[in-house]
Residue, then its C-alpha position, 0 to 999 in steps of 0.5 A: x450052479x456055475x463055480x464059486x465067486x472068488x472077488x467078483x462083486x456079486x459073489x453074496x448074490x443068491x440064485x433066483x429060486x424056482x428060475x424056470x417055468x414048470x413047461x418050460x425046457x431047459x438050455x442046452x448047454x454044450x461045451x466046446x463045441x467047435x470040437x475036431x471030433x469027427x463024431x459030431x460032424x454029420x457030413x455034407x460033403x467029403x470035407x463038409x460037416x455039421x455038427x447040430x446045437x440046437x433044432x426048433x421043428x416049430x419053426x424049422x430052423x436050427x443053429x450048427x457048427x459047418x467045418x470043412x476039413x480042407x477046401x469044401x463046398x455046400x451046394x448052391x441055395x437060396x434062403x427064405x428066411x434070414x441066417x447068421x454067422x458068425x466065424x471061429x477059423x479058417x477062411x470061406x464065403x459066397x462065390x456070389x459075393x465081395x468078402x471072405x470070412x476069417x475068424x472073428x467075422x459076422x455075417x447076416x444074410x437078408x431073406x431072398x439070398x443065394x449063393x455058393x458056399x465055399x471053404x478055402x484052404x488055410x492051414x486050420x478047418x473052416x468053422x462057422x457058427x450059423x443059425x439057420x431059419x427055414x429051409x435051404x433051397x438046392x439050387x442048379x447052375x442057372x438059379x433054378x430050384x432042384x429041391x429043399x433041405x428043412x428041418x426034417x432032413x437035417x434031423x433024419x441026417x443026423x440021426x443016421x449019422x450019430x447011429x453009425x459013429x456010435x453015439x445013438x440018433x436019440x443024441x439029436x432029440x436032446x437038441x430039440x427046444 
């Protein structure tokens, strides 16, 4: 139960009983996730890590905190499916596009995007929540692909990530919903 209701107006109200279906897994919770740990970071890059929330095998996608510590780059990709962002701090954007993202800012990308992800310098660490549906497509100078991250790249990584820092690869399989 969350903590007690002092004047709210549903303080009396009484939690559902028996909330959750017996085969249904319950949410993860994760508090303070833009955390500066670096622990939680699986680096990208030098200066670009992400930090997994939450990861969907079924449907290869997962939600992510990206920091870039100082000016950072994500290599170029195409997406086949749709991602969200949404931006906690610091300033970045799309080498391809007309805007840059500060604090505050929501972005969705439509399938059939590339782009160059990159992260300026701004005083504070870039932090960008994203959801992440399907895979990212590498993309070479020209346009043309030269490979794929999914799903089972972004889990192996991290699990190799989380066994060197310390907190066990089995910290990624409590993600999985």
């Amino acid at each position: 139960m969350p903590e007690d209701a002092t004047t709210e107006f549903w303080k009396n109200l009484k939690p559902i009983q028996n909330s959750q279906k017996p085969d249904a897994l319950p949410e993860v919770y994760l508090p303070k996730v833009a955390t500066d740990d670096d622990r939680y970071y699986v680096p990208f890059t030098e200066t670009v890590g992400s930090r997994p929330l939450w990861i969907n095998v079924k449907d290869n996608s997962w939600a992510d905190i990206l920091r870039a510590t100082s000016a950072g780059l994500v290599n170029r990709h195409y997406h086949p499916h749709e991602v969200f962002a949404y931006t906690i701090s610091g300033k970045w954007g799309y080498l391809e596009r007309p805007w840059t993202a500060t604090a505050g800012d929501f972005i969705y990308e439509a399938p059939g995007e590339g782009h160059t992800l990159v992260a300026y310098e701004s005083g504070e660490p870039m932090k960008t929540m994203f959801i992440v549906k399907g895979p990212l497509i590498w993309l070479d100078e020209n346009g043309d692909t030269e490979g794929y991250f999914d799903v089972h790249d972004y889990i192996a990584m991290c699990r190799e990530h989380y066994d060197k820092v310390g907190l066990g690869s089995d910290y990624v399989d409590s993600l999985f919903r």
